[in-house]
C-alpha positions in Angstrom: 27.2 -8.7 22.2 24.1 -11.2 22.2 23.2 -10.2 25.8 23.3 -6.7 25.1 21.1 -6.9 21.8 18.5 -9.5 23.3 18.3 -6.8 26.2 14.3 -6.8 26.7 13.4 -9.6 23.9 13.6 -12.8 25.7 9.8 -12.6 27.2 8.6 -11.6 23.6 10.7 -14.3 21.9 8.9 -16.8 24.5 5.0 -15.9 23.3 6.6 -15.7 19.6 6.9 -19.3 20.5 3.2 -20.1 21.5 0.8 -21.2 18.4 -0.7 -19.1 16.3 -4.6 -19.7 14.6 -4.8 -16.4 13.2 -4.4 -15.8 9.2 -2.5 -12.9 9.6 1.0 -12.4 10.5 2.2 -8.8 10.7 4.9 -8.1 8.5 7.7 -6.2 11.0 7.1 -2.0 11.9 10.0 -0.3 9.8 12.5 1.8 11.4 15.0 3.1 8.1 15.8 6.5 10.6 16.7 8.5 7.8 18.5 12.1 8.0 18.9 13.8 4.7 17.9 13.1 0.8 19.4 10.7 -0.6 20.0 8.4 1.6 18.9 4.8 1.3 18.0 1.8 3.8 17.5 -1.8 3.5 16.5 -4.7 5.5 16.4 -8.5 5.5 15.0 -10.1 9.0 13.4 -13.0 9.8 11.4 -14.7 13.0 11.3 -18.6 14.8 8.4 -18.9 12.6 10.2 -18.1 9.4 8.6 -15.2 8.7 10.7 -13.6 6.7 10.9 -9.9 5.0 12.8 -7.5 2.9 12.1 -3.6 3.4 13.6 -0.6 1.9 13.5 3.3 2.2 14.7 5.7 0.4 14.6 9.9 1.1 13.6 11.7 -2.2 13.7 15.2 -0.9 14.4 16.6 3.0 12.6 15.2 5.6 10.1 13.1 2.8 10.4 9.3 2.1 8.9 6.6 1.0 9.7 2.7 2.6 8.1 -0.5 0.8 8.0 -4.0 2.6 7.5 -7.5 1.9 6.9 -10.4 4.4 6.6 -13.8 3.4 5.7 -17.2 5.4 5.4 -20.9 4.3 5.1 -23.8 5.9 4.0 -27.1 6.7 3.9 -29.3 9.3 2.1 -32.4 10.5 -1.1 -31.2 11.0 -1.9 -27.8 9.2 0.4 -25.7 5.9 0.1 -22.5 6.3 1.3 -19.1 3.5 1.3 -15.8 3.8 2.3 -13.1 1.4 2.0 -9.6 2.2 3.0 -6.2 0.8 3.1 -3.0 2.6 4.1 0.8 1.0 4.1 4.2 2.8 5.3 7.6 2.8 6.5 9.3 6.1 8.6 12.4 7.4 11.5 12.4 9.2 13.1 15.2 11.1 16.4 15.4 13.2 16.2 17.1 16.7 18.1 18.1 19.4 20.5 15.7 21.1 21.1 13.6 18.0 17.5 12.2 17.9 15.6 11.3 14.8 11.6 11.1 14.4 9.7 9.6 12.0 5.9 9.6 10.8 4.6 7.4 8.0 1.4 6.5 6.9 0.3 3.5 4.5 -1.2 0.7 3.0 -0.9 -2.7 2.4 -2.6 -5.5 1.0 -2.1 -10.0 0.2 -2.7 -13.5 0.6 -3.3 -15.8 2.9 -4.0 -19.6 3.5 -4.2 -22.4 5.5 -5.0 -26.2 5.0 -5.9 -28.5 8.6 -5.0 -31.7 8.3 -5.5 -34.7 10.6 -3.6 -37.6 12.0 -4.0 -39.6 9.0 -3.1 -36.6 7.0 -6.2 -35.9 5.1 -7.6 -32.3 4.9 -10.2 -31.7 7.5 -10.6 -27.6 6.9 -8.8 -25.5 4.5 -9.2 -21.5 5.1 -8.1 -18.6 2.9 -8.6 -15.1 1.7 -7.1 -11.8 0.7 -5.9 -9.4 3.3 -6.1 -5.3 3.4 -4.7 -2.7 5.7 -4.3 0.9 6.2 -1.4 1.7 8.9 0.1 4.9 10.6 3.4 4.8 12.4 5.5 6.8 14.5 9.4 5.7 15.0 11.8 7.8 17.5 15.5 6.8 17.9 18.7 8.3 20.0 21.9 7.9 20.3 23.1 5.7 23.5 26.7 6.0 24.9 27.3 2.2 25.4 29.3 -0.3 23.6 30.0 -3.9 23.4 33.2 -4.7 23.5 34.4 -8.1 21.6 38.1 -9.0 21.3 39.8 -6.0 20.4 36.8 -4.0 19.0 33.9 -2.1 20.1 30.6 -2.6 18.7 28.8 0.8 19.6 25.1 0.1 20.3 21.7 2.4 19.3 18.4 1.8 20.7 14.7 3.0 19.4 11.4 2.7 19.9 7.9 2.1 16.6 4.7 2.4 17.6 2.1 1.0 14.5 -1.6 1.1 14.5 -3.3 -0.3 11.7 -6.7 -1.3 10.8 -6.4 -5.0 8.8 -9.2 -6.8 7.2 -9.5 -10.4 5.6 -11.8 -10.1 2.9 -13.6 -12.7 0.0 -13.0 -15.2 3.1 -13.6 -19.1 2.3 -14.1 -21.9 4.7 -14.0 -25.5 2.5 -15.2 -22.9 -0.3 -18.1 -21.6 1.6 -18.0 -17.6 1.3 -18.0 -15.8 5.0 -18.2 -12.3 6.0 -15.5 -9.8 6.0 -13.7 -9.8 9.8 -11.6 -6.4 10.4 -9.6 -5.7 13.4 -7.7 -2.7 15.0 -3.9 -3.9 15.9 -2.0 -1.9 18.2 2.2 -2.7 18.2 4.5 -1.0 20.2 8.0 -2.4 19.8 11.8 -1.3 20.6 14.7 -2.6 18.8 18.3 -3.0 19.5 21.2 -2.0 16.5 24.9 -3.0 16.3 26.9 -1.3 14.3 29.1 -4.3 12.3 31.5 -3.1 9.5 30.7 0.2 7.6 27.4 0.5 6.4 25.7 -2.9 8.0 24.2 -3.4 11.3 22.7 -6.3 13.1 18.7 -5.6 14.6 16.9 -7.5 16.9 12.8 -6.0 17.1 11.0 -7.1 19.7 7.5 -6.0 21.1 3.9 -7.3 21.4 0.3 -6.9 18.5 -2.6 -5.9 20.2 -5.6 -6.7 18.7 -9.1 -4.6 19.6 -11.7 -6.9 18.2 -11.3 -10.4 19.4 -11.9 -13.0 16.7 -10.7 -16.2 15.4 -9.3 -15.8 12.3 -7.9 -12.3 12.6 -5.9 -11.9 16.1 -2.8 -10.4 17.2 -2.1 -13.1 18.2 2.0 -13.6 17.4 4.5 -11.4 19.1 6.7 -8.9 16.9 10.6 -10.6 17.5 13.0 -10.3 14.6 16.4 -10.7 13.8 18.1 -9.0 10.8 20.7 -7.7 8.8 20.6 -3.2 8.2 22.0 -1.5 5.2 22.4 1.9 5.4 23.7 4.1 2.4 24.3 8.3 2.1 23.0 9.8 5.4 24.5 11.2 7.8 26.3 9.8 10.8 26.3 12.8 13.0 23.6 10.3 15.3 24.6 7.1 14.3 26.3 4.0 16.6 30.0 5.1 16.9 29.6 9.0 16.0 31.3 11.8 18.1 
């Protein structure tokens, strides 16, 4: 099964890897791929950086909805703490075509915090950075149905396979360097990503994201610099499973 869902990931988990300057970490793209009112999705995932973050989606009429998301990092190690809070919403609309497809279009906003204290070998504080984050967002998710399954023991674990593409225009604002006001830095990020479902038990599925931010304006404190690669656990509630992993 882990073969089969990492399919793709393993170049993107390697630059995840690499060190990061930037004061902004994007949250994950959402994917909820919902098909009819009513129906609810939910998501808890998580990165090697411990990024972590909860998102949710709910349909409140046909082919409307409205997904919220909130990514969290903190932590501290020998030579710099680093936190990160961030809060996305957006509404979108989703459609099912042909051939048991689903597509999805959402636009949104997002805003937060964001911090980080440099310390040095003798653990005193040589630069401490922070400000508060902004964002405006459009995205485009497509999903199909694949006819492949992993099979573990005596079950079969049916796969499904999608694609996000995100572009969003971010900006750290009322930035501070050791208290000293700078100006505003904005950037353009570009992410396209693909992610990898397996259907579990009834309504829960296991996703692994993976992709690659693309930043437009090179800058120091506002990169791309931190590839999209997250693990996570899907709850999906009152849609239809005419496309879903498994259906006939």
């Amino acid at each position: 099964m882990l073969t089969a869902l990492v399919r793709g990931g393993v170049p993107a988990a390697a630059a995840a890897l690499a060190g990061c300057t930037s004061l902004y970490f994007p949250p994950p793209p959402h994917a909820p791929l919902l098909t009819q009112k009513g129906e609810f999705y939910g998501s808890i995932s998580t990165n090697q950086q411990n990024n972590f973050a909860f998102q949710g989606a709910y349909a409140f009429a046909d082919h409307l909805a409205a997904a919220g998301t909130f990514s969290s990092l903190h932590r501290a190690k020998g030579d710099k703490t680093e936190n990160f809070d961030f809060a996305e919403a957006s509404v979108g609309y989703f459609t099912r075509i042909p051939d048991k497809r689903v597509l999805e279009v959402y636009v949104g906003a997002g805003g937060g915090g964001t911090d980080r204290t440099e310390r040095n070998p003798e653990q005193l504080t040589m630069r401490r950075l922070e400000g508060s984050l902004s964002k405006v967002f459009v995205q485009v998710n497509y999903a199909s149905k694949k006819k492949r399954s992993v099979h573990l023991g005596h079950h079969d674990f049916p796969l499904s396979y999608g694609t996000a593409l995100r572009l969003s225009y971010v900006q750290l604002n009322n930035f501070r360097i050791d208290g000293q006001g700078q100006a505003p830095i904005g950037n353009v990020i570009f992410e396209p990503i693909t992610f990898t479902r397996v259907q579990l038990a009834g309504p829960f599925q296991l996703q692994l994201m993976s992709g690659q931010a693309f930043g437009f304006h090179p800058n120091d404190y506002l990169k791309a610099a931190n590839s999209v690669f997250q693990l996570g656990l899907i709850i999906g509630l009152g849609g239809s499973n005419s496309w879903k992993p498994g259906a006939q």
